[in-house]
Phi, psi and omega in degrees: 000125166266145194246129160294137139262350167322320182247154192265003162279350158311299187313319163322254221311329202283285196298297188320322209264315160337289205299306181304339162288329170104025195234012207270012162293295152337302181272283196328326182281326165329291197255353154248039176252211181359146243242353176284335179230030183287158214201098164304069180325313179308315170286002187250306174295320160329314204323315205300298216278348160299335171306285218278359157285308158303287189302308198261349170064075158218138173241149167312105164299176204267307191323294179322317191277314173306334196297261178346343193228014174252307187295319173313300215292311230265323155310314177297325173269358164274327161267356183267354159300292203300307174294338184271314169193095161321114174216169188283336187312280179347303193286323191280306200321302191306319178321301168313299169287339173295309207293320193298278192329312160306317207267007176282286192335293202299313182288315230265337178059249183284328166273013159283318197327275177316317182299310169321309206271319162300294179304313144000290188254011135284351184279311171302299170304348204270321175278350182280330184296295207318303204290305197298330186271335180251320169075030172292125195295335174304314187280322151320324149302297182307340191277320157290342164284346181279302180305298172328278209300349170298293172316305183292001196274301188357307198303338190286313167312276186342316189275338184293342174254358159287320195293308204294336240234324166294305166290004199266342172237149189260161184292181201256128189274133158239150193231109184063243161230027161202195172221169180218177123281157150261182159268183193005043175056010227220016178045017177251349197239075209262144192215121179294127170276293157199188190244158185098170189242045144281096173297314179322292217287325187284287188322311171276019188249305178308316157308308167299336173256025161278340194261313179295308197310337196292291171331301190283342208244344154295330203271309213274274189308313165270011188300307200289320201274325170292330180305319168270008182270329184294309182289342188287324186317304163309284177311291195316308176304286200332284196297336201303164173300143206295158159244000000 
């Protein structure tokens, strides 16, 4: 698979596939190692957010964004510790800030997405290190209950971007002799449904274009999360109990 790292399910995707090979020191030093392949995390999870502003007309509050970009800064430099000289202090701390960092994702909803999709699959190498060095049957669980419990969240994003996606529009008007919508609701932005007084036929005009608009805005934002979800899905199998 080729991985972009500029953006961030390249990044995602590149330390997932590590774990999942069993290499996952190797690829994490891979993309925070050499000034050629140096990688900003705090800028990669950022990336995310002129999309979700654009598509969903929503803003990132500034606490929220400092959080976030504090939290980025300070995992990269505990892996970038952790790859120059691997230890357990190193591993639980990281262990830690994965976890916090997922469950900030998980509130943040649509301006989660990338942080979920980083911390995530750094919460996996940290167990993946772990499984390699002891090869226990307990670590070996955990990187797959961990991997499971990642895979079961994915979804919550998807309703958050159906609810939001949904509020972006107003019920159907009727003007004259036919009906519209708006966009945000905010009555400058009028969207023709249909001409004539078939409401029926104006409800479904509203909804397909609702659905499309809906589509095109799953591709762009979560199109990268499914790409890592794919790999976490691959490890929960790869580590889970024989069945």
């Amino acid at each position: 698979m080729t991985v972009t790292l500029s953006f961030w399910p390249g990044v995602g995707v590149a330390v997932a596939t590590g774990v999942l090979s069993g290499i996952g020191s190797r690829a994490l030093d891979a993309i925070l190692g050499g000034a050629e392949q140096q990688v900003n995390l705090a800028e990669v999870i950022q990336s995310i957010i002129p999309q979700i502003r654009q598509v969903m007309n929503q803003v990132l509050r500034e606490n929220d964004r400092e959080k976030l970009d504090a939290r980025a800064k300070t995992v990269q430099v505990l892996c970038q510790d952790y790859t120059n000289a691997p230890n357990e202090h190193l591993l639980n701390t990281l262990h830690h800030l994965t976890v916090d960092g997922i469950s900030q994702a998980q509130r943040l909803k649509l301006y989660g997405i990338s942080a979920y999709g980083i911390f995530g699959t750094l919460n996996l190498f940290v167990h993946g290190e772990r499984f390699s060095a002891t090869h226990a049957e307990g670590d070996r669980k955990n990187l797959a209950r961990s991997a499971k419990t990642l895979v079961e969240a994915v979804p919550a994003f998807t309703k958050a971007l159906q609810s939001d996606t949904e509020k972006r529009f107003s019920g159907v008007h009727e003007v004259g002799l036919g009906y519209r919508m708006y966009m945000d609701k905010d009555g400058h932005r009028p969207i023709h449904l249909s001409s004539g007084l078939d409401r029926g036929k104006a409800l479904e005009k509203r909804a397909a274009y609702i659905n499309e608009f809906y589509g095109k805005a799953e591709r762009d934002l979560l199109g990268g999360l499914y790409q890592v979800r794919d790999v976490w899905v691959a490890i929960e199998e790869k580590y889970s109990d024989p069945a």
